[in-house]
Every structure is written in C-alpha cells, then in structure tokens.
N, C-alpha and C positions, 0 to 999 in steps of 0.2 A: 504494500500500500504506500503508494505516495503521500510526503508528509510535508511537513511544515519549511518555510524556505524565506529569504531573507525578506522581509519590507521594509518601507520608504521611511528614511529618517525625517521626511516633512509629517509624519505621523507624531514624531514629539514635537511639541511646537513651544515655541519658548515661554511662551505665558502659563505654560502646566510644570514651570520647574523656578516658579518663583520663590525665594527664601522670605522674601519681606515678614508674612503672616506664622511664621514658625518659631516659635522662641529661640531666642540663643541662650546660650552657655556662656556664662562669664570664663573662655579660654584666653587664655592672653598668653602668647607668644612673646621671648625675646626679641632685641631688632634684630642679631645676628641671625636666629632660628627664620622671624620673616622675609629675609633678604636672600635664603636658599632659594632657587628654582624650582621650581615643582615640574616635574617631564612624563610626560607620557610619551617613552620612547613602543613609536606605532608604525607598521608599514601603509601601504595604501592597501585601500577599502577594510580597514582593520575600526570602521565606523566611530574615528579620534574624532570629529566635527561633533558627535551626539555626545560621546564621552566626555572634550572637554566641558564641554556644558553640562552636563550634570555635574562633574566633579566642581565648575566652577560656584553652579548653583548651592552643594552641598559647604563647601567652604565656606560662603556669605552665613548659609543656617547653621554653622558652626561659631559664626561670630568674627567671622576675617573677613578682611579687605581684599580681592583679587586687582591686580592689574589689569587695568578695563580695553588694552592694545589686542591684537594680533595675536594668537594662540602656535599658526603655523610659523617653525624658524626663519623657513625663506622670507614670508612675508616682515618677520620683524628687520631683516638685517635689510632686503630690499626695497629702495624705491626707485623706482622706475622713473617715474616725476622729476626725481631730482638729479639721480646719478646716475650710472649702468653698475652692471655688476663687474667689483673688483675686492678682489679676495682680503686684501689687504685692510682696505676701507671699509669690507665686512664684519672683521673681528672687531674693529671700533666699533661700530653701531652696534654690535649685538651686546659688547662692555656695558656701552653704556646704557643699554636697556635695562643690562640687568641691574645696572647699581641705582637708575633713577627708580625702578619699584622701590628698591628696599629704601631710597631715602621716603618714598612717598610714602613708606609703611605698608605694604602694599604686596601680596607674595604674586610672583610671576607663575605661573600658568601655563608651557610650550610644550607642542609636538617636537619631537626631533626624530626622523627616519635614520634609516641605516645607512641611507645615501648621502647624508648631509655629511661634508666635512671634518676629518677628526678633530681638525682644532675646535670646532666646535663643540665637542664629548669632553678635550683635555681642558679647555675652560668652563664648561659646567662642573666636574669634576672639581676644579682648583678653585668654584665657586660655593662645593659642597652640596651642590643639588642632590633631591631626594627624588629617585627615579621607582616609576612600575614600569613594564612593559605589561602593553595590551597585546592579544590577540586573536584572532579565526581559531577557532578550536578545530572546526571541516574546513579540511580541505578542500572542497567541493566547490562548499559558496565562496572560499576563497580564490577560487579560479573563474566560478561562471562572474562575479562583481569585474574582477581585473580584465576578462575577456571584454565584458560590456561599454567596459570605459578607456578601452584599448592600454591597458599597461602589460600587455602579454610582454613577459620579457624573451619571447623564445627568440630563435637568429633571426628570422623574418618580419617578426613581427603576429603573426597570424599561424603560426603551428598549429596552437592549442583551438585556434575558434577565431572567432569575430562574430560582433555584436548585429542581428539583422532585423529587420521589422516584421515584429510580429502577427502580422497578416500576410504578407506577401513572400516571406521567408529571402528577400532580398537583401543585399549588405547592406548596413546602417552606416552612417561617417557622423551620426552624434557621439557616440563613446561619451566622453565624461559630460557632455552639453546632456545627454538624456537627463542628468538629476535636476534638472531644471524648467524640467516641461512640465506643462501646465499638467494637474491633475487629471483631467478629463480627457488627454493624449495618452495614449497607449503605449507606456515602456517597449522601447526593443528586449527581443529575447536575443538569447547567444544563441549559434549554433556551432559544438564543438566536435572536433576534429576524433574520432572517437579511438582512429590509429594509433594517438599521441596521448590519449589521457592519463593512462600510468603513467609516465614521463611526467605529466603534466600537474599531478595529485604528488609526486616523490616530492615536485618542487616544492610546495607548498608545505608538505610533511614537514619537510626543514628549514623550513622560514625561521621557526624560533629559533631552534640552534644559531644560525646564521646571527641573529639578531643578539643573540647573548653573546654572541662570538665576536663581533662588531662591538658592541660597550667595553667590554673585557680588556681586550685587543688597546683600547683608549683608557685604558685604567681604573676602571670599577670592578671593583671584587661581586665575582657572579652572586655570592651570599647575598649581596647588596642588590640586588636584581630580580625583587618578586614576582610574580609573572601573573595575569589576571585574566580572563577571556571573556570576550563580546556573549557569547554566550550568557555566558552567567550573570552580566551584567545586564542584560538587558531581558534574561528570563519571565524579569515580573510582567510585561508588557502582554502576554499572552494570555489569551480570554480562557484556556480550558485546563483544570486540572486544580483549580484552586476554588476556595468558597467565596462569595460575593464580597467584597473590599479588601481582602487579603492581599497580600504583597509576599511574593515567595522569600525563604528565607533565602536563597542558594544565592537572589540579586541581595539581601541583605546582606549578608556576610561579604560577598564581593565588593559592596560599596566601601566596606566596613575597610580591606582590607586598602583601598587605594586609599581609603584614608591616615591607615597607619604608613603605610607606604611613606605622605606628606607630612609625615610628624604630627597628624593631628588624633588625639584622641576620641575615636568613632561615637559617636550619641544615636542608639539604636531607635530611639523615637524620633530622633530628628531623620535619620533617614528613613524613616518606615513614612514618616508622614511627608517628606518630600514624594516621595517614588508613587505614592497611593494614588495622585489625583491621573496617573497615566497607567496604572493596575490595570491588568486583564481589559486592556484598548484594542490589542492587535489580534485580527482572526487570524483564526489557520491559513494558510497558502499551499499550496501543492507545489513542488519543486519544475511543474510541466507550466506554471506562470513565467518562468525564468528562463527555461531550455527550451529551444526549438525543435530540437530533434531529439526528443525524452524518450522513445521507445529503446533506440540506438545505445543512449548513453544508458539507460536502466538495462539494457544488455550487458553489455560492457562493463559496467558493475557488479554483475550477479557472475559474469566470467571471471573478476578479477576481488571476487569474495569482498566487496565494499560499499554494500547495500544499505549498509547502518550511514553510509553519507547522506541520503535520502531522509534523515529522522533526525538531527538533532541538528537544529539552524538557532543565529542570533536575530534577535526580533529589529532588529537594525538595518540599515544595508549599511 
C-alpha cells in the first residue's frame, strides 16, 4: 500500500508559529552564551526554510531574542546590490554579522551546507557555535524533492530523473520555481530513471556520513554533532494516529532536543503548545502524488527489498 509522502511547507504558515501568546520563562543567557551561533548544519531539501522557523519561533517562547536577518549563509555574506562575490570580503561580512547579533543581544540563527566554505565551519567553530544537523531520514523523498528542483548531483545532471508535468508527463524547466506556484497549479511530478535508482538511494544513504565528515574535517568533534531528522520533527503535522489536539511526542522530544543542541533548556509546555495550533493539519498523501512513473519505481523497490521507503515521509517538503 502506498503511503504517506512529503507536503508543501506553505502548509505551515507563519502566523501558526507565533511565540507572542505563550508564556516565557525567565531564561536568561550570558552575553558570551548569546553571541554563539546557533547552525543548522542542513543539505538541500532537508526542509531548513520550515525548521529555521520553528526553531526561531520556539527561541522567542523561550524568552530570547533571535536575529531578525537572513537565516541562509550565502544570503548573509552576499549582496549582490552592493558587491559581487569575493571570498575574501566574505569572511568580513559574515565577522561581522556574527559579532553585530551578539552586540544587539541577539543569538544568530544560520543554515550552513556542506558546500559552503571551510572557513566558514573554522570561524563558526573559533566562534563557539552550537550546531544540530538536520536530516531526510528516506532516502527516497530525498531524491524525488532534489530531482524536482533539479539538484540531481549525478554527471549529467539528469541520471536519476527530472522533474515533469504532471499531466502530460513532459519535462518541467521549473525545478526549484515549482515551490512557488500558486496553490491551485498542479506540482510537477518526477519521473525517475529506475536503471539508476540504487545508485541513486546509496547516494542519499550517505549524505549524513558525508555531512559529519565535512564538520569534523573543519574541527568539530562529531560528539559535538547531534543529528535530528525532518521526520521526527515534523511528525506532529499528521492528521492520523493520534487523539484530537495531541501533538506527538516523537516531534516533542525532537524539538526538545535542537533545543538543547542551542544551549537552551527545553520547556515541554512551551513547545507542546507552540506545535499544537499546526497538530494533525497535514492529510495523508500517496507517494504516486510525487512520482510519475510509481508503478516502475514501486517495482524496482520490491526488486531491491526497499518498500518501507514508501511508508515513513517528513510532513515537510
């Protein structure tokens, strides 16, 4: 049976992850303590855009200040407006990003990829930042999302799939512009390559590795590197399996734990009653909403014993 498979992050919509009406905790942070970085070291479609927001959300109902900038690294270090990209003049601006939060009081908030620059990992590091890494726990929605939005890293470009319209079963040339279209437009589906998919699911397998291996490699001790997945965090979003206003504990505990992650001491109320007002929001989806040629690849699946990729999705894209 076909299951559950990733939905649209315009499904959390910012006004359901307001702190304002939530008590806070008298937590009070040193300035040294507020002036670390907070990172969610994330690949793409590893759904960072919905995570920093909640984690941002959940900070404010903890009683902190977030820096109200840019969450993606590229976007803090780059403008475009003003300068081009030069390597050099990047490490300043991204300096002094970090030092003008912690004078405003203020804790920084950023994505940083595996792709991003080591100096930028050895000055978060010499800044003390306090890192999670997120992740796709399936490989599966990890390759049909990257297909979609063309970040297929194979030699061509298009090994794995390419993203096509869902009626006509034609190539698509929106790739990442589909998250963007209007509601009432009909997502492209992938249609992937089904010769290449083990090839294409190893990749993915070892994403994390790679990604610990990539912090490490830039001097964070892996202990220092707890690992949290889209899954779990976004589990509660799901209409079935729980009693009416429930919030699962499995996204409890996960919020819980990126919170310790940031040095902050988790408040089980405060994030039960954050996450509640987007509780059991998200129906089921069939994984045949995503893939265009679902027969083929649910073949190929059941040939290569990896059917359970079919069954447990992040309620995210």
């Amino acid at each position: 049976m076909l299951a559950l498979v990733a939905a649209s992050t315009a499904q959390l919509q910012p006004e359901a992850l307001k702190a304002e009406d939530i008590s806070r905790p008298n937590q009070v942070l040193k300035a040294e303590d507020i002036s670390r970085p907070r990172v969610l070291g994330s690949n793409r479609c590893g759904g960072s855009t919905w995570v920093q927001r909640t984690a941002r959300a959940l900070l404010r109902a903890h009683g902190l200040v977030h820096w109200n900038g840019p969450f993606e690294f590229w976007d803090l270090i780059w403008h475009p407006n003003t300068h081009p990209w030069k390597e050099s003049s990047s490490q300043d601006e991204f300096e002094r990003v970090i030092t003008m939060s912690g004078r405003n009081n203020s804790v920084l908030v950023l994505k940083v990829e595996p792709v991003a620059p080591s100096w930028a990992r050895e000055m978060l590091r010499n800044k003390g930042a306090q890192v999670i890494l997120t992740t796709r726990e399936n490989p599966l929605d990890n390759l049909i999302c990257n297909v979609k939005d063309c970040f297929d890293p194979s030699k061509s470009g298009n090994d794995w799939g390419f993203p096509v319209n869902a009626t006509t079963g034609e190539q698509s040339s929106l790739c990442f512009g589909a998250r963007h279209l209007p509601k009432s437009v009909a997502q492209p589906k992938v249609l992937l390559h089904t010769a290449n998919l083990s090839a294409a699911l190893a990749e993915y397998d070892a994403q994390l590795n790679r990604t610990v291996a990539t912090w490490v490699q830039d001097g964070f001790a892996s202990d220092n590197l707890p690992v949290v997945t889209l899954e779990d965090l976004s589990v509660f979003q799901y209409t079935d399996g729980l009693d009416a206003g429930s919030v699962s504990e499995v996204s409890i505990a996960a919020w819980s734990k990126v919170m310790t992650a940031f040095g902050i001491k988790p408040d089980r109320a405060i994030i039960t009653d954050l996450l509640r007002p987007r509780a059991q929001t998200v129906p089921p989806h069939s994984t045949a909403d995503a893939v265009y040629n679902i027969e083929e690849v649910t073949s190929e699946l059941e040939r290569l014993n990896r059917t359970d990729l079919l069954n447990h999705h992040a309620a995210v894209q």
